[in-house]
N, C-alpha and C positions, 0 to 999 in steps of 0.2 A: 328291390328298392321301390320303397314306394315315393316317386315325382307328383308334386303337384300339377303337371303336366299331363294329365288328361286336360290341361286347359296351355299350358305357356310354354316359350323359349325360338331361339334362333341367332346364329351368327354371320359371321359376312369376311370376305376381301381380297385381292389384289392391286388388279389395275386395271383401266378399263383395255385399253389396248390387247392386255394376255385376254382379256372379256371376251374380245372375237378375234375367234380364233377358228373355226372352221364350217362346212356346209354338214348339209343333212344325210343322214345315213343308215344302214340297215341294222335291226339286231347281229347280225350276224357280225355289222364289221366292228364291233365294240371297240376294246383295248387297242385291239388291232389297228384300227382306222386311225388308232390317234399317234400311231409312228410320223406324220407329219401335218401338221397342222394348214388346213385351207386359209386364204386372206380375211377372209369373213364367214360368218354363221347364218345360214338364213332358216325358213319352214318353221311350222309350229309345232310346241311342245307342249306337252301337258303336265301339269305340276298340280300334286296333291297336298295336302298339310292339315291339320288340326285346328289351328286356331280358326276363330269366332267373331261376330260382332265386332267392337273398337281395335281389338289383335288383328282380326281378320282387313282391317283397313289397313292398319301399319304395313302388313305383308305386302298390301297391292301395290302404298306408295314405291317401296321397293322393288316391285316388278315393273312397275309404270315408268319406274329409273332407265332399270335394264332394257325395257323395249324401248327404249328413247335413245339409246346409246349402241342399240343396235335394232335399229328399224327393219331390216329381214326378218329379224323372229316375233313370234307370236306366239304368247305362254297365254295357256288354256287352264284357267288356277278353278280345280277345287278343294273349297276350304271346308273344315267340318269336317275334314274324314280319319277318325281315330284308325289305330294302331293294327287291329286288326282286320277292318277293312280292308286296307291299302295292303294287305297281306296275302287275303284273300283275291285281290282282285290280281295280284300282279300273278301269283299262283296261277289263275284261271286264265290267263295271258294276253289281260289288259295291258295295253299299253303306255303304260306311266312312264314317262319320261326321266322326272323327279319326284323322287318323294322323301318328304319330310315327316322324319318319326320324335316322337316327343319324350321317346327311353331309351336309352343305351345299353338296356338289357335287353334291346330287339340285335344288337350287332353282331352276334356270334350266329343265332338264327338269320340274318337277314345276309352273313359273307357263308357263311358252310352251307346252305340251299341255295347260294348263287342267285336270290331271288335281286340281290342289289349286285350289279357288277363291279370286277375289282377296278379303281380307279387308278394303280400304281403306275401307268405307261403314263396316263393324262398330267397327272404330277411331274412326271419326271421330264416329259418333253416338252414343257412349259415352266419348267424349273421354281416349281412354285415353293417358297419357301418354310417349309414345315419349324424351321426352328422359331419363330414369331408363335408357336402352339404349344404348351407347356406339355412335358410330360405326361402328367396324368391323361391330360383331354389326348393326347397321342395314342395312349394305352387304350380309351374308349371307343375311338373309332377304327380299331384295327380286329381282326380275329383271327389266329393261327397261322400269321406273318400275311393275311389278306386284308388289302386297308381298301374297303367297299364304302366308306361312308366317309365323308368331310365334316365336320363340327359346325353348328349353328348356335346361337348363343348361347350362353351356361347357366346353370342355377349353382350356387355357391348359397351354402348353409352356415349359419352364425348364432351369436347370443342377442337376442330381444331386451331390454331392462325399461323397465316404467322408472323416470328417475323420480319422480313424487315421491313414490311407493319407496323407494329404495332410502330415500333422504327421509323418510319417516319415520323408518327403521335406524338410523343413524349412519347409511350407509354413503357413500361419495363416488365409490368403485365397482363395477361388475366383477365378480369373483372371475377367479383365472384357473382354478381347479375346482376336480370333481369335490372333493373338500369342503372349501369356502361354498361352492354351490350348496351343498346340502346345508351348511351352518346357515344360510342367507335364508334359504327356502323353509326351513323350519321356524325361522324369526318373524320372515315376512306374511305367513300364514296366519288366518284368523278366523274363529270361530263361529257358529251363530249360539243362543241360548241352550236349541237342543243337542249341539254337539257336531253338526253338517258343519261344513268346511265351506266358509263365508267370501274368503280370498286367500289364494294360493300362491304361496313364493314360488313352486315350479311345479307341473304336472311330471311325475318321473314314472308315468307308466306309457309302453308302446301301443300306437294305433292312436292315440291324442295328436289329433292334428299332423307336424311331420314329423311327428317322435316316432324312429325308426331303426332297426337296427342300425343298417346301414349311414343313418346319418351320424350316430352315437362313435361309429366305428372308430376315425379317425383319433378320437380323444385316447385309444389307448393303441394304437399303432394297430386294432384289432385287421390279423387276416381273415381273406374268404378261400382261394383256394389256391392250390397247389399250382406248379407248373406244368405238370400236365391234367388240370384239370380236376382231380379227385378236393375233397373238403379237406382245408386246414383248419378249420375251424377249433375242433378240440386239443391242436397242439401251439394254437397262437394263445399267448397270457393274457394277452388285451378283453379277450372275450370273458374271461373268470372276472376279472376285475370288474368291467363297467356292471356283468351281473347283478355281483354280489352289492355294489356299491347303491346298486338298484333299490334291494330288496332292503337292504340298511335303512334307503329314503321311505320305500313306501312305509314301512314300521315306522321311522320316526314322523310322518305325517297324519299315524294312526291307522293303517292298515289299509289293504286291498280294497274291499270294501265301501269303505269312506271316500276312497278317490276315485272307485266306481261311478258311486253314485252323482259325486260331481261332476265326474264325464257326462253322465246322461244329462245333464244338462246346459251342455254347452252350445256356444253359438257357431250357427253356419259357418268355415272357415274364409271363404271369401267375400262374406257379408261384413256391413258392418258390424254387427254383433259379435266377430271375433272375441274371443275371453281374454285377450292380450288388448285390442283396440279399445275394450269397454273398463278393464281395469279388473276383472274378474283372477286373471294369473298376473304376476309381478314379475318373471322371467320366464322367456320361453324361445327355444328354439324353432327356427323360420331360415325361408328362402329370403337373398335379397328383392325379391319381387314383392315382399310386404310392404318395402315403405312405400311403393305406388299406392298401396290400396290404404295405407295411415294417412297421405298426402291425400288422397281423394272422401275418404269414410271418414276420418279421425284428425281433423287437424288441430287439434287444440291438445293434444295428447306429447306430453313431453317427453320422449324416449330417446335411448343410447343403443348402441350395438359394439358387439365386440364377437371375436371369438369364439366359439364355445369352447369351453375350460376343459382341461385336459387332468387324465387320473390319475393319483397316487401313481410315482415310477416311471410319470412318461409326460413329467413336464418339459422335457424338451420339443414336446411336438406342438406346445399352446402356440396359436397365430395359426393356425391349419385348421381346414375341416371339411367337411366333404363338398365334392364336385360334382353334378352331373349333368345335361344338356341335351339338345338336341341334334341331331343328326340327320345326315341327305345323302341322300345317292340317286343311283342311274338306276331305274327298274329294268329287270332283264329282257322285258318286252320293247322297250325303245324303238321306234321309228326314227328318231334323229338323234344320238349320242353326242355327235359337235356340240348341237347347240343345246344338250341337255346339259353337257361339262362344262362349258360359257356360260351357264345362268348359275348353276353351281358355285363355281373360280368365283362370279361377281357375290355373291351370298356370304360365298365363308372368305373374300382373299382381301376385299375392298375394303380397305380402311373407311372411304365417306360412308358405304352401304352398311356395311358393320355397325358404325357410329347411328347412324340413323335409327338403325333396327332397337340399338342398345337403349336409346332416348324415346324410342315409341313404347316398345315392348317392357323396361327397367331390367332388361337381364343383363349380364356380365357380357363383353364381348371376349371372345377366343383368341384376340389375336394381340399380342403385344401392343403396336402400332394403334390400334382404335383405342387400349388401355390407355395409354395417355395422351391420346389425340385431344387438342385443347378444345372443340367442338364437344367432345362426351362431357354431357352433363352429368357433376359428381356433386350429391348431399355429403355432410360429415357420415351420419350413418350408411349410403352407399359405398363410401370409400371403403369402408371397414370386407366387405364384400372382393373389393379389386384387390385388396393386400391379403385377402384370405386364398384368392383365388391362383397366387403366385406366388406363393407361400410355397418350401420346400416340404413342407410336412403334411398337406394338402392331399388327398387320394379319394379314390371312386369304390366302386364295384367293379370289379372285372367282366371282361366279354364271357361269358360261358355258352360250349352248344346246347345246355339248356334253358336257355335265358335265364332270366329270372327265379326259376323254381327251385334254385338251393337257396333264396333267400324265402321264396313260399315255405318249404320244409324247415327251413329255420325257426322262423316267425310262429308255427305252430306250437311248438316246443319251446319258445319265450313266452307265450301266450299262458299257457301253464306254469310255466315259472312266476311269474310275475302275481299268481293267483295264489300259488302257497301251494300249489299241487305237486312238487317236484321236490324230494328231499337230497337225493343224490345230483350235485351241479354237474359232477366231471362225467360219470355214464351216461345223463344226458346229453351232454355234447359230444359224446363218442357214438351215440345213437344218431344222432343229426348228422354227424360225416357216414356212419354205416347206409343212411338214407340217401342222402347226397351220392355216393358215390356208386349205389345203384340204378338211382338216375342216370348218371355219366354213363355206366356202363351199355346201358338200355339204349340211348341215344344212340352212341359208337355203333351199336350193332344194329341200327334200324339203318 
């Protein structure tokens, strides 16, 4: 999965009351310790996270909450610290209290190396209500029945539409299949004298901004992998379709090539110069975390959101699309677990802290309760976001114990597809499980 999240996300909530909930305590008494809970939480904790500059303030206001409402602790936040770091350092047995990862392809790595400890006792003896958390985000923060990580706010993926551009074309509607997509994006396209491609009804090639496999998934029910782990990938149908439906657009857009070389010119994705914010592409799929940056870069820029449209066979899944977020947990080094699981609880359980995070940050909150808290500030085009997000047809990338790297090994082998290098579709994708599931294997036996 590629996240825009080497930069964003975070969720929130309970109550403050379940907030403090115990004193400070040793690695060793983790899960253990939290068989009963102390009257309050005191000592300080260290918490790490990713975000930056104006993000990096939203977070404090949020911790500046939590130390207010529990004046014994003391969270020691560094921010700026990607994915691998925080990885490294808990490895070398730094002390991290909390941390905050910005991919849900770290969850399977971060519960099977026990680098994050399993939170199930803290849950359960504070009865904290997991049904307020939709299935999918359930399935992302869990790995091989160990739930090491709590959810922090979500990104949820949709359809972008320029409605100018659209109403030029004679259009009223954002298409709602892969279909109508292609007939829009071939209409809405236009030339310059020497033949370059002037403006684009939709880029349909991967690595364009967050056109990804993974994000595409959902539109044809496509799986990733099995139950215990090995690639489904060449026996789900979803995958042949979105391919081939691919390969149909870039030909009728005039080839590989030509949409090449329009990539090579595209603008910074979280600049103003987006090729969506300046009017460069007519449809394009995005996180709801864009319209912050249309509201801030692009305000004069008339656009809609919807969905992204669903393929040939598998219209019943339109109103879904994919999910993914951030995540927290206890590093196994922790000097105080109580009061790391109390800032925690308040991050993912608190409906006000959730709500807040949701209005600084623009991501989705995780919890039912902040979803229609009448304090969540909701645009027309954010909404489309919160009914994407609770949407039954709605899904992720699975935890795998090797992260991410069956979507790495995927990705290479769409990479050449999409070039015109690959004439057989299906032994390619029976090549991509044969790789896949050597990976699996290798892992298991490290």
């Amino acid at each position: 999965m590629r996240s825009r999240r080497a930069l964003l996300v975070v969720p929130a909530l309970v109550s403050l009351a379940l907030a403090t909930a115990s004193c400070s305590g040793s690695p060793s008494d983790g899960p253990t310790a939290a068989a009963s809970a102390p009257a309050t939480v005191s000592g300080t904790i260290q918490f790490w996270h990713f975000f930056t500059d104006r993000e990096a303030d939203v977070i404090q206001s949020v911790v500046d909450d939590f130390e207010a409402a529990n004046p014994g602790v003391k969270v020691v936040v560094k921010s700026g610290q990607d994915d691998q770091k925080m990885r490294q350092a808990i490895s070398a047995g730094q002390p991290i209290d909390v941390g905050l990862s910005y991919s849900t392809d770290q969850v399977g790595p971060l519960c099977s190396s026990g680098d994050f400890t399993d939170l199930s006792s803290f849950i359960t003896r504070d009865k904290v209500d997991l049904t307020q958390i939709p299935d999918t985000v359930l399935g992302y923060t869990e790995y091989d029945g160990k739930r090491c990580t709590m959810p922090a706010l979500a990104d949820v993926y949709g359809l972008y539409y320029n409605k100018k551009l659209l109403a030029a074309a004679g259009y009223t509607e954002p298409p709602k299949t892969l279909a109508e997509l292609t007939d829009m994006a071939v209409k809405l396209t236009t030339f310059k004298k020497d033949g370059s491609i002037d403006t684009l009804g939709f880029m349909p090639l991967l690595g364009y901004y967050e056109n990804a496999e993974a994000h595409w998934a959902p539109s044809a029910d496509a799986q990733w992998l099995n139950d215990d782990g090995t690639s489904a990938i060449s026996g789900s149908a979803g995958w042949t379709t979105l391919l081939n439906w691919q390969k149909d657009l870039i030909a009728k857009l005039g080839g590989y090539d030509k949409l090449a070389k329009f990539q090579a010119g595209l603008g910074e994705e979280f600049s103003a110069q987006n090729d969506f914010q300046t009017g460069r592409v007519a449809m394009n799929l995005d996180g709801e975390y864009r319209t912050a940056f249309i509201a801030d870069q692009a305000k004069d820029l008339d656009y809609g959101t919807a969905p992204f449209p669903s393929a040939d066979g598998f219209e019943d899944t339109y109103g879904g699309g994919y999910i993914t977020g951030n995540i927290v947990g206890i590093g196994k080094g922790s000097t105080n677990p109580e009061a790391a699981w109390a800032f925690i609880k308040y991050l993912t359980t608190d409906t006000g802290a959730q709500v807040k995070l949701s209005n600084g940050l623009k991501n989705v909150p995780t919890m039912h309760d902040a979803i229609t808290s009448p304090d969540l500030e909701v645009s027309p085009q954010f909404q489309t976001f919160l009914d994407v997000f609770e949407n039954e047809h709605s899904s992720t990338t699975p935890p795998s114990g090797i992260g991410a790297e069956y979507q790495t090994i995927f990705g290479t082998h769409t990479a050449k597809w999409q070039q015109g290098d690959v004439d057989d579709l299906g032994a390619m994708l029976k090549t991509v499980d044969s790789e896949i599931d050597a990976a699996v294997k290798l892992q298991a036996g490290s």
